[in-house]
N, C-alpha and C positions, 0 to 999 in steps of 0.2 A: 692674809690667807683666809677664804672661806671657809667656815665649820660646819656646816650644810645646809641642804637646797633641799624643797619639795622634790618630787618624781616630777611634779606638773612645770617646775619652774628648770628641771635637766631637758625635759621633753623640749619644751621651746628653745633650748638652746642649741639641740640636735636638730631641731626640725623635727620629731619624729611624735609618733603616735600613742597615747599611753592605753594602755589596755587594765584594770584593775584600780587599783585605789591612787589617786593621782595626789592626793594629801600627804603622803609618806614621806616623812622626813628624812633624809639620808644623808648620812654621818659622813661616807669617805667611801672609794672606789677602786677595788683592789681585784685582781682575773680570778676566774671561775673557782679553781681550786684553793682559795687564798680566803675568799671571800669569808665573811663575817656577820653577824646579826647587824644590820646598822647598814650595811653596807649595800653598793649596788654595781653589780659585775657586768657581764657581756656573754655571749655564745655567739660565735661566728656559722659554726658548722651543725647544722640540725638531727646529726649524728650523735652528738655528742650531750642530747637531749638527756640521758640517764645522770649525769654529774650535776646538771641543772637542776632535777629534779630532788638529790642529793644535799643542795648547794645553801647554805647557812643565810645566801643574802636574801634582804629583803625586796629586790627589781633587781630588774635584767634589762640591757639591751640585747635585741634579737630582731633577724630577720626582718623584712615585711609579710606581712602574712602567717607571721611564725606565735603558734598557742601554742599556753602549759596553765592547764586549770591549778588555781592556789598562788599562783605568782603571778605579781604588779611587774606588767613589760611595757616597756619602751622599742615600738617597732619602727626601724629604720631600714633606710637600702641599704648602707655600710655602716656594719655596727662596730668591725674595729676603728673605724675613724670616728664616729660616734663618740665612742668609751675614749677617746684618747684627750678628745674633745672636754668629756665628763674629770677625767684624770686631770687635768692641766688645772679644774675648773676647783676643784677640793686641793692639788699640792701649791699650784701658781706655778707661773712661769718662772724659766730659770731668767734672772736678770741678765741683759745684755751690758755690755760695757760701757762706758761713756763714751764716746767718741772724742778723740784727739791722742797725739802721742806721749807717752808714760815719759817722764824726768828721768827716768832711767834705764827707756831705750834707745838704740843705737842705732841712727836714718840717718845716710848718708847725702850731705845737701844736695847731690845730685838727683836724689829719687823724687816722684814724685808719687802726692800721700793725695788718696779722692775726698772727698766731702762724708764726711760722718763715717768715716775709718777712727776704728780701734786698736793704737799699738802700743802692748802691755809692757809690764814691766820687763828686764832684759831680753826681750826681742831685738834681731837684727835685722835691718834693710838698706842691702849696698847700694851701691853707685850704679844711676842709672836703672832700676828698677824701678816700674809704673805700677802702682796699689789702686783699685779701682774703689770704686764711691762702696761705702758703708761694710766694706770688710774687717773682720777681726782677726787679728793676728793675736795670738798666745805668749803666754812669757817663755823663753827659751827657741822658740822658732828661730829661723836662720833662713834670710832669703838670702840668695847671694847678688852680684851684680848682674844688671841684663834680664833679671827675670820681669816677667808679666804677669799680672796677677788681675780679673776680669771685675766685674760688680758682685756684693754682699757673698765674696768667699771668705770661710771661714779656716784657720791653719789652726790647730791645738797643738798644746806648751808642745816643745824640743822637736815638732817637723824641719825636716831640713829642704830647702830647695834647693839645689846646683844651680848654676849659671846659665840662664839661658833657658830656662824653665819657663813653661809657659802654663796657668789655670786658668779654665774659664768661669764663666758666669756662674754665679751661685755651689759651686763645686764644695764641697768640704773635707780635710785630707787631718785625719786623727793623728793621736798624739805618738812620737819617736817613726814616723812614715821618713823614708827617703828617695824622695824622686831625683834622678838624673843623677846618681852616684854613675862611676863607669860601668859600663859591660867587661864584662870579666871574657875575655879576647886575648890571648896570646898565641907567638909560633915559635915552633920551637928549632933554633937554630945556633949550629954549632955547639951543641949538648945541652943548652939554656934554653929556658922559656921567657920568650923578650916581648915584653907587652906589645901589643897595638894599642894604638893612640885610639882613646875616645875621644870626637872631638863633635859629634852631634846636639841635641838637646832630647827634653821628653814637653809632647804636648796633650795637656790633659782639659779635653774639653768640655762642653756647660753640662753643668746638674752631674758630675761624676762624686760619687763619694768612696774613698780612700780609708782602709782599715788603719790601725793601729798597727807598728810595727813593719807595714805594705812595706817591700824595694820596689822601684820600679826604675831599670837602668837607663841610659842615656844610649841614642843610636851612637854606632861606629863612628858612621858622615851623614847621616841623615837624621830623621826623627821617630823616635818610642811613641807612640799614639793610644790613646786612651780614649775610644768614643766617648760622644756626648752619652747622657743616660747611665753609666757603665755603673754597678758596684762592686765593691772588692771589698773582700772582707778583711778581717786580720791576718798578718805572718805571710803574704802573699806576696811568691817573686816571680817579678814579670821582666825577665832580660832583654838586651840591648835588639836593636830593629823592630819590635814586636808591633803589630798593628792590631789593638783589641778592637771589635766593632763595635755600633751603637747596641744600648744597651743589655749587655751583655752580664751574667750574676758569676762572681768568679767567689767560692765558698773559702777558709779559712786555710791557711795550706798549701795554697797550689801551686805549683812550679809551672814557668813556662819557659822553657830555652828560647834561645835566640831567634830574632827572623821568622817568629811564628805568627799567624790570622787569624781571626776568627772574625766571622762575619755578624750581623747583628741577631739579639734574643738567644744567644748562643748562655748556655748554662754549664759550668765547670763546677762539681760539688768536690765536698773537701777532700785533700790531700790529691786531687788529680796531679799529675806528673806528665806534659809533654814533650816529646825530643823537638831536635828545632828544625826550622822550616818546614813545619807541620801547617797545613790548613785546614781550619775547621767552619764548616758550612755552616751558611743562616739557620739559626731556628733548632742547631744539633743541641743534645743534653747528654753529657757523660758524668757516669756516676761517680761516686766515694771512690777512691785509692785508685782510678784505673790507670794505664797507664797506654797511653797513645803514641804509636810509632808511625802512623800513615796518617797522610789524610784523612776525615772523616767529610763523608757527602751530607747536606743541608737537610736536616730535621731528622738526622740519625740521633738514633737513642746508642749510645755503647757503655760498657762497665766493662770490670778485671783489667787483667794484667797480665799477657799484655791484654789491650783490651778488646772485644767482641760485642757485633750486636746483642743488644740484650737479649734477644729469645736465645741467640743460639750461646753466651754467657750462662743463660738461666738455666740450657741443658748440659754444661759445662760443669756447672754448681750442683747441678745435682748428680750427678753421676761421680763425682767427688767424696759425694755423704755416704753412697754405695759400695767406694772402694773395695772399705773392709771386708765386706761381706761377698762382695763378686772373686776375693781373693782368695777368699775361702773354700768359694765353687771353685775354682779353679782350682785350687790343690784334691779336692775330692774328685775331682776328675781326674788329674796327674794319676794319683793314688790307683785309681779305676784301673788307668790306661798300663799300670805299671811304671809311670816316668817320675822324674823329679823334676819341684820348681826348677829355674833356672837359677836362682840364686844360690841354692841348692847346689848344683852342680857347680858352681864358680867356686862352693867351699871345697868343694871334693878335690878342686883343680889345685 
């Protein structure tokens, strides 16, 4: 592990520009409000100039173009990749695993394992499942038979896959996730409710990354899809049919019924809630807790519950904070007019 670096010797490793005393020795690299004498931080947003100026460390990465008299910077175009870059460079990289399979996990001789694949200790992989070159599977994972798994994807300890599951290239799906459990699908006949057969899979394609905790159900007869690009955060259930687009941000929480779309750049923040066979357009962003019963059109903004464009939500919300007081006039008026609230008369009744 490095114990630290010049400012002049972080600079050339960012590419970036130093501004101030480039001899400064620096101890370790911790974010703005963290940071410490020794230390050398980041500002992303030039806003936020007042905490910098605040700010114990001895350099910054910042902006291009971006002064603050008294402070050694480091000016770059992307100063969070920058700092991430600086970060790695003081803790080291997390070790990857060795490549080959653990004496104590369980490969089914009919799978096949790619070239500089890592499968850990009690990890499972059935029969007839394809592991592609330099992936790392976790201890406790669970691929089942018939799955596909693309190049350098990563599974952590206890994901499960179902059968018939398909990951692409470079994907990575965190730890206790479950793709292609059933769709939760029954009818109800003769007083019971008698499952329908899930018998689809789920295909989750290149560069998607998969929360902790994620469900993501199996189609009925067809396929659950997961655009390329897509992120999901944690605790996120995505039910049976569902078609997410390309790269789409789905936040921690979200519920998606069945049969539902979204197109690509599409943004779901947390705890959204939608009913099923809902479509939601390219490029829409719906806020915390909303809840979506229609269609939403391509590059609509909406929030609440149920939910509304955001302007006319925003006069929604605020006419809410008003309640009280508009309740008020209104009784002063009742009063005026001689009458009684109405809830009033409902006592009297």
């Amino acid at each position: 592990m490095v114990v630290n670096a010049t400012v002049r010797q972080l600079a050339d490793l960012v590419r970036g520009t130093v501004v101030g005393d480039a001899d400064l020795v620096v101890l370790g690299a911790r974010p703005l409000q963290e940071a410490g004498a020794g230390d050398i931080t980041f500002l992303e947003d030039p806003r936020r100039e007042p905490l910098l100026r605040q700010c114990c460390a001895i350099a910054a990465i910042v902006p291009a173009n971006f002064a603050l008299d008294g402070k050694t910077l480091i000016q770059v175009a992307d100063p969070l990749t920058a700092f991430v870059a600086v970060f790695l460079h003081f803790q080291g990289k997390e070790d990857r695993p060795q490549p080959g399979i653990d004496a104590r996990a369980v490969v089914h001789p009919a799978a096949q394992i790619g070239e500089g694949t890592s499968i850990m200790p009690l990890a499972s992989v059935g029969a007839n499942c394809v592991v592609g070159q330099r992936c790392v599977v976790h201890g406790g994972v669970v691929i089942s038979p018939h799955c596909t798994l693309g190049d350098d994807v990563v599974l952590y300890p206890n994901a499960v896959l179902y059968t018939r599951t398909v990951v692409g290239d470079r994907s990575i799906i965190h730890a206790g996730a479950v793709i292609g459990a059933d769709g939760f699908g029954y009818r109800f006949v003769k007083g019971r409710h008698v499952k329908v057969p899930q018998l689809g899979n789920v295909v989750i394609e290149a560069d998607v990354e998969i929360g902790a905790g994620t469900t993501i159900d199996r189609g009925t007869f067809g396929t659950t899809r997961i655009g390329a690009g897509t992120k999901i955060d944690n605790l996120v259930q995505i039910a049976h049919n569902c078609q997410i687009g390309q790269h789409n941000i789905l936040a921690g929480q979200v519920g998606i019924a069945g049969s539902c779309k979204t197109g690509a750049y599409v943004v779901l923040a947390g705890q959204v809630g939608i009913k099923d066979h809902v479509k939601i357009g390219d490029g829409a962003t719906i806020g915390a807790q909303s809840g979506i019963q229609h269609d939403v059109a391509p590059r609509t903004r909406m929030m609440g519950s149920p939910a509304l464009e955001d302007r006319d939500a925003a006069r929604v919300i605020a006419t809410l904070k008003r309640l009280p007081e508009m309740r008020k006039d209104l009784a002063r008026v009742l009063r005026h007019l001689g009458l009684s609230e109405p809830d009033e008369k409902a006592k009297a009744a």
